[in-house]
C-alpha positions in Angstrom: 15.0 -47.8 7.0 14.4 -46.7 3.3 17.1 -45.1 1.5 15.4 -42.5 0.1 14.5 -41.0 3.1 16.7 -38.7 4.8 18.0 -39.5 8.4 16.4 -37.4 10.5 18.0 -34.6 12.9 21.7 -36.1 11.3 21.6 -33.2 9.2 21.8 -29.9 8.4 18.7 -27.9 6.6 18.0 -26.2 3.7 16.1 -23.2 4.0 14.6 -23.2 -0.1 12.7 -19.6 -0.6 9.5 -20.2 -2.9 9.9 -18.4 -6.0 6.6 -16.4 -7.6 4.9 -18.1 -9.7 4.8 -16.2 -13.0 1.7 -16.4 -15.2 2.2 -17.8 -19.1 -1.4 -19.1 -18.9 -5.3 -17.8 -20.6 -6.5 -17.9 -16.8 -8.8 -15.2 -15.9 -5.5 -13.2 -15.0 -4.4 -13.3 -18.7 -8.2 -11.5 -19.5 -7.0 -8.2 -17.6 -5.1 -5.4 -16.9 -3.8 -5.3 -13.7 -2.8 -2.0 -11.0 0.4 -2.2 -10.2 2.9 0.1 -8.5 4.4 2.8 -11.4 7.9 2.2 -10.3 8.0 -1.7 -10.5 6.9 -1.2 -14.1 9.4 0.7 -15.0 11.8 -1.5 -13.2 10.0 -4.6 -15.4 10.7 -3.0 -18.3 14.1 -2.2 -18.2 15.0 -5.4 -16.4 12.6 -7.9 -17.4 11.3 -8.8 -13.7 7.8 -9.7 -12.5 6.0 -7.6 -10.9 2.8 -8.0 -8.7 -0.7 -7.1 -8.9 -2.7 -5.8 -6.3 -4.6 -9.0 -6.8 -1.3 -10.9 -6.2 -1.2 -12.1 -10.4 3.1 -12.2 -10.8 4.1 -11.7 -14.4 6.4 -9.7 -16.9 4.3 -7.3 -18.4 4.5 -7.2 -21.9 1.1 -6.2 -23.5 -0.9 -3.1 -24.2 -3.2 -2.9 -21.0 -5.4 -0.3 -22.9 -6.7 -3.6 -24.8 -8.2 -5.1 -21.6 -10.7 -4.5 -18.6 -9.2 -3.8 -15.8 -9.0 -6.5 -13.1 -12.1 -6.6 -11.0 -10.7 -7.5 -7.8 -7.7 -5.2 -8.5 -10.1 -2.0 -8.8 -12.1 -3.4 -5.8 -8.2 -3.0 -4.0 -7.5 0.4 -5.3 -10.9 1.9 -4.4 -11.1 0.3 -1.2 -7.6 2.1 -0.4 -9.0 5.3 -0.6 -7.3 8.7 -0.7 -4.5 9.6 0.7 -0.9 7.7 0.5 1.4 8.3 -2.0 -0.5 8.7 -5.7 2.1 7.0 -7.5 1.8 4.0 -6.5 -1.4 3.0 -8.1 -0.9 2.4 -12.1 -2.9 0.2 -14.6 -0.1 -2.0 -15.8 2.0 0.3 -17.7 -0.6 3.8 -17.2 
């Protein structure tokens, strides 16, 4: 038996949550502005925690979104929602 592997069913577990991947990248992501809920950007920007796009992009917002088209497949999200729900939810990252 190897010693790098672990014995198996000797042991307890460890349940390890994923963390979100945040985006410091030029992807396609970086090109956009993205819809996100109202609240969570004003919980970013007081706390410095990522939020998620409609598209599922995770990042601290931290630039003008005025500067960028907005996110294809986010709008495609937002319009396909329809009316109805609560109208704060929808925000162009930081709008």
């Amino acid at each position: 038996m190897s010693t790098l592997e672990p014995d198996r069913g000797t042991g307890t577990g460890t349940l390890v949550e994923p963390t979100p991947q945040v985006s410091h990248g030029d992807g396609d992501h970086e090109r956009f502005a993205h819809y996100v809920q109202k609240d969570k950007i004003m919980e970013s920007a007081l706390g410095g925690t990522p939020v998620v796009a409609l598209c599922g992009k995770v990042w601290v917002p931290g630039r003008d979104p005025k500067k960028y088209p907005v996110c294809p497949m986010c709008k495609e999200i937002y319009e396909s929602m329809g009316p109805g729900g609560d109208k704060d939810k929808g925000g162009k990252d930081g709008k």
